[in-house]
N, C-alpha and C positions, 0 to 999 in steps of 0.2 A: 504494500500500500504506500504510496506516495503522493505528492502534490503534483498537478500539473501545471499550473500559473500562481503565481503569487494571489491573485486574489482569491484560491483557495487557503491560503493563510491567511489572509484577514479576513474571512469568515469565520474561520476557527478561533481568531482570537480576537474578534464578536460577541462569539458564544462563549467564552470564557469569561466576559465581563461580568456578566450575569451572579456568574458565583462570588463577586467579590462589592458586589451592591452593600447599600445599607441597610436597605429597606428587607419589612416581612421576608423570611427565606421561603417563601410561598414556591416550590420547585420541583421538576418532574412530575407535573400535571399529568393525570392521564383517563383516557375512558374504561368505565367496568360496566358491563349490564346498561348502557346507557345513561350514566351516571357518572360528572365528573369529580373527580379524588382530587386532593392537593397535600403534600405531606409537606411539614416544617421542618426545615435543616436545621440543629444546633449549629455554631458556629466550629466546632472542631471538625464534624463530619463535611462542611463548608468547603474548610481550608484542607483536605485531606482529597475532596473531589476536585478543588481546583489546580492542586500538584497535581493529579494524577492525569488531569485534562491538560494541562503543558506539556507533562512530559511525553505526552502523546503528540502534541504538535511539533515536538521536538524529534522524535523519532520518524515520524513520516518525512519532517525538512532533510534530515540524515539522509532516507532511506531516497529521497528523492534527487542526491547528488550523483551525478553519471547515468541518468536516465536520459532519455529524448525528447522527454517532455520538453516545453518553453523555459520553466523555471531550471530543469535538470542542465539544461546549455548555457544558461544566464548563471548558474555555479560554478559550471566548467571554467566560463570566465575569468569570472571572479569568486576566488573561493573562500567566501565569509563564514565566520563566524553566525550560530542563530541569534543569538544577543545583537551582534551588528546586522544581520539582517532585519530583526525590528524592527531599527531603530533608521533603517533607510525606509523602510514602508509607512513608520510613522512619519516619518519627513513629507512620504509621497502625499499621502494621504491630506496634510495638513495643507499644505501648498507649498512644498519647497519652503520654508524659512517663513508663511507670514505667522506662524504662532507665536514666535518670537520679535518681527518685528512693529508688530501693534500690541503687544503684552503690556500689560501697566502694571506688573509684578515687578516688586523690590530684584527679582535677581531672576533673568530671564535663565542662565543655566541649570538652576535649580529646577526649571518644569520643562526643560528640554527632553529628547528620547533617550540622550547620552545618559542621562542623571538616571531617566528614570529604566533604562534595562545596565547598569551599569558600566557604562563602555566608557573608555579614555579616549577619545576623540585624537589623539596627539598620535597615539599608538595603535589606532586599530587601520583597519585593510581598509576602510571607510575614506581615508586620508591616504593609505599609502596607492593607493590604485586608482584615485581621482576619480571618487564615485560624489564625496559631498564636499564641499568647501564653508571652510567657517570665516564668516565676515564679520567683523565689528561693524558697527552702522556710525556712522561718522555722526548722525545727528542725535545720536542721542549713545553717548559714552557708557560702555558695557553693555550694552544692547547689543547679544549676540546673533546673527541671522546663519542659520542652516542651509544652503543651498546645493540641493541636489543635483547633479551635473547632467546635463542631455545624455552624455554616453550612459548615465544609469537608468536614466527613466526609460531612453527609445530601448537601451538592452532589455529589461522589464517586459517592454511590451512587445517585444519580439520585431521591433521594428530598423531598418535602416539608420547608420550614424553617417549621414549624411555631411560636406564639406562645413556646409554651412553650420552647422550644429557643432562641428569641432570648434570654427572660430568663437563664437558663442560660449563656451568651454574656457578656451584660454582666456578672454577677457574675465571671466569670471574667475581663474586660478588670478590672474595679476592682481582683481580688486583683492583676494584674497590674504594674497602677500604684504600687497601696502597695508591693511589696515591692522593685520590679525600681529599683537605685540608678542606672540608667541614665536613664529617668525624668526628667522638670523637678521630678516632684514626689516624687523619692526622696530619697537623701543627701546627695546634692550636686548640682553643677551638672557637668556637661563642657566646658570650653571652647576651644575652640582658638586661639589667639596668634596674633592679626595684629599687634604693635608691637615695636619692637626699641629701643637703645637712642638713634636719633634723634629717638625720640617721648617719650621722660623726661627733662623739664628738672629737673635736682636738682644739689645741688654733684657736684662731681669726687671728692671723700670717699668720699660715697654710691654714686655709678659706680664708683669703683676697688673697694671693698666687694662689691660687688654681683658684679662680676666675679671676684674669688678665689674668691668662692663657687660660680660657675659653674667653675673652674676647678676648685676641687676635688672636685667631682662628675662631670667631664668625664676625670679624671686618677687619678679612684679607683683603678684596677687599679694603676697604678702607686706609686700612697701606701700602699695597703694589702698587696701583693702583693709589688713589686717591693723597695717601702723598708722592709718586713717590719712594718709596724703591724697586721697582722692576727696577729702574733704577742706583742703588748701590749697589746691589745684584746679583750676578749670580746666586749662593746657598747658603744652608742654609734656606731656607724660613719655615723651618716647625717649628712646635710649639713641641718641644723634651724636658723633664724633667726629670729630676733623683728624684726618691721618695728613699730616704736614710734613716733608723733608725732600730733598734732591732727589731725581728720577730713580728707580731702582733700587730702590733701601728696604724691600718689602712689603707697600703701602697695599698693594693689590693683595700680595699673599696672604698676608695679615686681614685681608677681610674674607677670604674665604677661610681661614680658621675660624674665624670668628661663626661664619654660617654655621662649618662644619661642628663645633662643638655646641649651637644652639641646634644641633639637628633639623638645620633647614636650609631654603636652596638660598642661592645669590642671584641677585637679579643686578648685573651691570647693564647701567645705562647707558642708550648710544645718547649722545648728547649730536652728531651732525644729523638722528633721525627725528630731535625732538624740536630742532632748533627747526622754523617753518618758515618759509616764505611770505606768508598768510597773516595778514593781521589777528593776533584773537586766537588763532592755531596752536601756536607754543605754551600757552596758558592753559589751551586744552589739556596737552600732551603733558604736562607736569602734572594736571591734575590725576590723569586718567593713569600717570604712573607709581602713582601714590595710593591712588583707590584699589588699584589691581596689587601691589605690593601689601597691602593690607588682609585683602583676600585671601591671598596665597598665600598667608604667614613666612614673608620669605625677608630676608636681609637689604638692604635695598642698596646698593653703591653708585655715589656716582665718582665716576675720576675726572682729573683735570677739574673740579669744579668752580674755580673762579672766572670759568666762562661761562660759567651761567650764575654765578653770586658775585657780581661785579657789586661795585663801591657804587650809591647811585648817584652820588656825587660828582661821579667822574662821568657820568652817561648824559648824552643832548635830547633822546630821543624816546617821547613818552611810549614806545611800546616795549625798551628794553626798560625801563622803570615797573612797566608791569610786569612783565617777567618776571622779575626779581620780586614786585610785590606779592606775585602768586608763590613762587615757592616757601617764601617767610610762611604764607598764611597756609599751606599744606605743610608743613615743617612742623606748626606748632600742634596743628588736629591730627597729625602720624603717630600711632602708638606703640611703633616696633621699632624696626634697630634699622638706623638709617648712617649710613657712613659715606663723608664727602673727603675726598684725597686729592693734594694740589701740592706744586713746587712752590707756588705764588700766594701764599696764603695773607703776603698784603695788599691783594686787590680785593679780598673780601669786602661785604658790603658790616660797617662796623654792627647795623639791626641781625645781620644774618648770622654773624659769629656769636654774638648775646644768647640764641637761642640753639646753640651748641653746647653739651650738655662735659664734653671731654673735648682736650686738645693733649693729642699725640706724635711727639714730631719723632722721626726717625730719620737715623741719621747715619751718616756715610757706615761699613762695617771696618772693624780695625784690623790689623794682620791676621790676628788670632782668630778673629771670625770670619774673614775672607779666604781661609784656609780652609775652614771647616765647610763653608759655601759650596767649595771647589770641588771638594772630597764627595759630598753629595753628590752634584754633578756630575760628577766622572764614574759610572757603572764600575764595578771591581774585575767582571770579566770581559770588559773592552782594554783592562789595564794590561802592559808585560809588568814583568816580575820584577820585587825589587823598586816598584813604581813610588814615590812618595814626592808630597806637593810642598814639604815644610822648606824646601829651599829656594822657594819661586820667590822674585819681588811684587808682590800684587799689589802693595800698599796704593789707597787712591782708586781700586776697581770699586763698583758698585756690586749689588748681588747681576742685576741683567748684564753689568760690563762680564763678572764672571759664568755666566750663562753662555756669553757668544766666543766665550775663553775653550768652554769645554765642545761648543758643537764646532768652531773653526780646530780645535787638533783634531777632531774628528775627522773633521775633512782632511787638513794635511795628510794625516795615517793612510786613510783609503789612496790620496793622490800617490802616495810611495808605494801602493800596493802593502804597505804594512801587514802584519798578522793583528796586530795589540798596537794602542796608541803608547807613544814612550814620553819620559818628561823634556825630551828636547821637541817634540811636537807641541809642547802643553806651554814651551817657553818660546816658540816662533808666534802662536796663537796669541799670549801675552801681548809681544813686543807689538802684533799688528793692532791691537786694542788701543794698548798704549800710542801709539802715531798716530792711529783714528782722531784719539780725544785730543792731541797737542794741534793736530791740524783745526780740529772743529775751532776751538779756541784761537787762533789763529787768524778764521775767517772772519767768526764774533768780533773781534775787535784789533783787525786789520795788521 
């Protein structure tokens, strides 16, 4: 027994509503003697008939992948999951995305089909095989739209994917990409934290720092709740830090420990994708990366930020005035851990620093720790034997200067046809580092 078209599955799961009503369980009507019965379902016998009528729809969907039927070749296809197949049919069904884009619900993903048969939208075939595309609606910020693609609907109905229906498609993958901040090429980046704090050589200062901080985001309910600062506070609750020093000192690293030991993601923000051409746009875009930062309980970074917390002092132009005045005012209503890193942290706007909650400057690493940097760096079985880094002059590298220390002997090695990189490849790497920076300098100031 199988399915022949989809909308023998939304029949069935139709009929499945039925058992999960509110109302009287008035069910399995039937005639005797010309006399119509009606027996009452307790609610355990309810929910015990309405598994059992899933999983029968579930085993006909099975049973009907690699048949010949319409639906059997629209699997062949595309070979979904029954969860994601749902959750395309409820898309169909609703009209491609307008359930969500006329929704006047607090949080359109919440009554989505993702939400409601469990599916990750990021991670399922739904996304990977360009069946649905998820849009932000520019006019109305978090307002998600579902849009099912022609190649899924016409494959569905057994019909032609005609030229024009592909074009149709692509423009619909592009709005996809500009708007959806999940994206490499939307607001930010997503990153998930593999380094903890064995992998950050910085003073004890800096670690001890770093860690209250994590503490008092970790201990919030208690600070605010327990020790009643949420009754001397209106705003400002969040855990906001300036990471300040010369390129390369671990400003970035350091904030993905930080994610990583509060057990959540990082969200680096691209600042050339929020910065807008558009009047009114860029204000958007700090908003809408504060609200979703919020949602996703994730770490929020931005780098380089004094180009976007400029001194407004110094600024002629009332829309970068706004700018600046919208991040203040999303700064103060943020209640998670928001970290901004710059080399220039006197172009700060002096309002914007105020409502900085830590300043942590980091600073160049000394022999001892540029040693230890290096040692990280450098794989133990890319080394020959005998290999040791305590007699290099590093002094004056940053952690990224010794980064490009250990991927250029890398290269050297390979270019000698090397077996193992040795420490006179680790000292030509050096030297090219070292001339790098005395040139850059150089040009800097003539």
């Amino acid at each position: 027994m199988n399915y022949k078209s989809y909308t023998c599955v939304i029949s069935d799961i139709e009929y499945l509503k039925q058992f999960n009503e509110d109302s009287p369980r008035f069910y399995h009507r039937r005639f005797h003697d010309d006399e119509l019965y009606s027996t009452i379902i307790d609610d355990r016998t309810m929910k015990r008939i309405s598994s059992s009528w899933f999983e029968h729809i579930k085993n006909k969907f099975e049973q009907t992948k690699g048949t010949n039927t319409s639906l059997g070749k629209f699997l062949g296809r595309f070979p979904l999951e029954f969860k994601e197949f749902c959750c395309l049919i409820d898309l169909v069904r609703k009209g491609t995305g307008k359930f969500s884009m006329f929704s006047d619900e607090e949080d359109d993903e919440a009554s989505s089909p993702f939400a409601k048969y469990k599916v990750r939208y990021e991670s399922s075939q739904l996304k990977r095989l360009k069946l649905v595309f998820k849009i932000i609606n520019p006019l109305r910020p978090l307002r998600t739209v579902y849009e099912v693609s022609y190649k899924a609907q016409l494959a569905l109905k057994n019909k032609p994917y005609t030229n024009e229906y592909e074009q149709l498609d692509m423009a619909m993958e592009e709005e996809s990409k500009k708007s959806n901040p999940n994206e490499l090429d939307g607001l930010y980046y997503v990153i998930e934290p593999k380094v903890g704090f064995g992998d950050l050589v910085i003073s004890e200062d800096v670690k001890e720092k770093l860690r209250s901080a994590i503490a008092r985001d970790k201990k919030k309910e208690k600070i605010f709740k327990d020790w009643g600062f949420n009754n001397v506070l209106e705003y400002g609750k969040g855990t906001t830090l300036n990471f300040r020093g010369p390129p390369g000192t671990g400003k970035t690293l350091a904030a993905n420990v930080m994610a990583k030991e509060l057990g959540k993601k990082l969200l680096m923000v691209r600042y050339d994708q929020v910065q807008s051409a558009y009047v009114g746009e860029t204000e958007k875009h700090i908003q809408r990366i504060f609200n979703l930062a919020g949602k996703k309980n994730a770490v929020l970074f931005f780098d380089e930020a004094d180009a976007i917390a400029l001194n407004r002092n110094t600024l002629d132009k009332s829309w970068e005035m706004s700018q600046v005045n919208t991040l203040l005012k999303e700064l103060e209503r943020f209640e998670g851990v928001c970290i901004f890193a710059t080399n220039f942290s006197q172009k700060y706007d002096p309002a914007f620093e105020r409502r900085l909650t830590m300043h942590i400057d980091f600073e160049m690493p000394d022999k001892s720790q540029a040693l230890i940097i290096l040692n990280k760096l450098i794989p133990n079985k890319s080394r020959e034997s005998n290999f040791s880094v305590d007699s290099l002059e590093i002094e004056g590298l940053s952690g990224g200067d010794l980064k490009n220390v250990a991927l250029n002997a890398a290269g050297i090695a390979v270019r000698h046809n090397s077996d193992k990189i040795s420490i006179n490849h680790v000292k030509e790497a050096v030297s090219m580092i070292k001339i790098e920076k005395i040139n850059k300098l150089h040009s800097m100031f003539g």
